[in-house]
N, C-alpha and C positions, 0 to 999 in steps of 0.2 A: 588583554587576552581575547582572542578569538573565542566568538559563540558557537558552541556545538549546534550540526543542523539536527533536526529530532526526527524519528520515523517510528510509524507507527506500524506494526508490522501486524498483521490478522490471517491468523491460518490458524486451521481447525486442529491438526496432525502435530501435536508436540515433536516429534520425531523428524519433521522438517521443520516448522517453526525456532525450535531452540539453537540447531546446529548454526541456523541463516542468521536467527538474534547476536550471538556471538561473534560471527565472522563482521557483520556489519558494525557490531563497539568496536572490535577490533581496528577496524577502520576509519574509526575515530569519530563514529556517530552514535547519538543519546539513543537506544531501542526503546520502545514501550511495545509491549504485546497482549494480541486480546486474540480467545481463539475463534470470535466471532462475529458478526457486523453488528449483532445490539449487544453485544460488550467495545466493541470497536467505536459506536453513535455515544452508549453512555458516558463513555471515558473523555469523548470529544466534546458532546454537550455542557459536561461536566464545568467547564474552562478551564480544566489542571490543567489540560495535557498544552504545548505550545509546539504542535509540530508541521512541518514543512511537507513530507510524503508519507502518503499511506499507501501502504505496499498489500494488496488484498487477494487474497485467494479469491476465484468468482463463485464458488462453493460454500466458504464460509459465510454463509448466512446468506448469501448471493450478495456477489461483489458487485454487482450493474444498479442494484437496487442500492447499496451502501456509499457506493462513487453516486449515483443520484442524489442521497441524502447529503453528500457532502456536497457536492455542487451546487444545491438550493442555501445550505445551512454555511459552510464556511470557503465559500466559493475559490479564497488563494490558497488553499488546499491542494497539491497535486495529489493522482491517483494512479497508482500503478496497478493494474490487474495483470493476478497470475492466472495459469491453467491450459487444459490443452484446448486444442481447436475446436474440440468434439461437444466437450461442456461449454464452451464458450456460444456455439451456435445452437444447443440446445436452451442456455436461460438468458439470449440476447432479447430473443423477441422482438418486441417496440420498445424494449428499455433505451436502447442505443444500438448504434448502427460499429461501435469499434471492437473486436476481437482482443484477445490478450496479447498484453505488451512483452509478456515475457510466458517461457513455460515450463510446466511441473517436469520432472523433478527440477528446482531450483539450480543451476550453475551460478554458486557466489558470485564470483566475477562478472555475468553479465548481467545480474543484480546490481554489483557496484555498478558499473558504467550506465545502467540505466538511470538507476537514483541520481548521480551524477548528471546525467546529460539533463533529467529534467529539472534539477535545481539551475543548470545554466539556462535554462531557459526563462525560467522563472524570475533569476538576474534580469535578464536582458527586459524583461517584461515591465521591471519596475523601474 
């Protein structure tokens, strides 16, 4: 049997977090959800959790600072940041120089194809 790939999905806003959790089992992947980046670091630190993308609001608890912590902490990690243009260049700062991968309001579908594209990448990497 095929392993499920697992994502960890962190958005503050139950009202988009739940509907986007769904659609992605749907799709035949494991969700875990935190609605924040130090519920998001604890779950990870934790070692339960065994997931492949974390999909992060840059609001929920600031996603630049949380994709930071993961890239020190569990570097084969990919990190998806959401949000619009506007907060993304307001809490970039010197955090990182990258804008959001995708944007609020969430469109499922190019959700999936991103999670998608960066698991393929991710293949190819290893």
């Amino acid at each position: 049997m095929a392993s499920v790939e697992a994502v960890l999905l962190v958005e503050g806003d139950i009202l988009l977090r739940h509907p986007l959790a769904e659609y992605l089992r749907e799709c035949g992947f494991l969700v875990h959800e935190a609605a924040n980046g130090e519920e998001a670091k604890a779950a990870l630190a934790s070692g339960h959790l065994n997931v492949g993308i974390v999909l992060a609001d840059m609001t929920a608890g600031s996603g630049f600072q949380l994709q930071a912590w993961i890239r020190s902490h569990i570097p084969d990690v990919e990190v998806i940041l959401a949000g619009s243009i506007d907060k993304a260049v307001d809490q970039a700062g010197s955090l990182c120089n990258e804008g959001p991968a995708l944007v609020k309001p969430y469109e499922h579908h190019l959700v999936l194809d991103r999670i998608r594209q960066s698991l393929s990448r991710r293949a190819q990497h290893r």
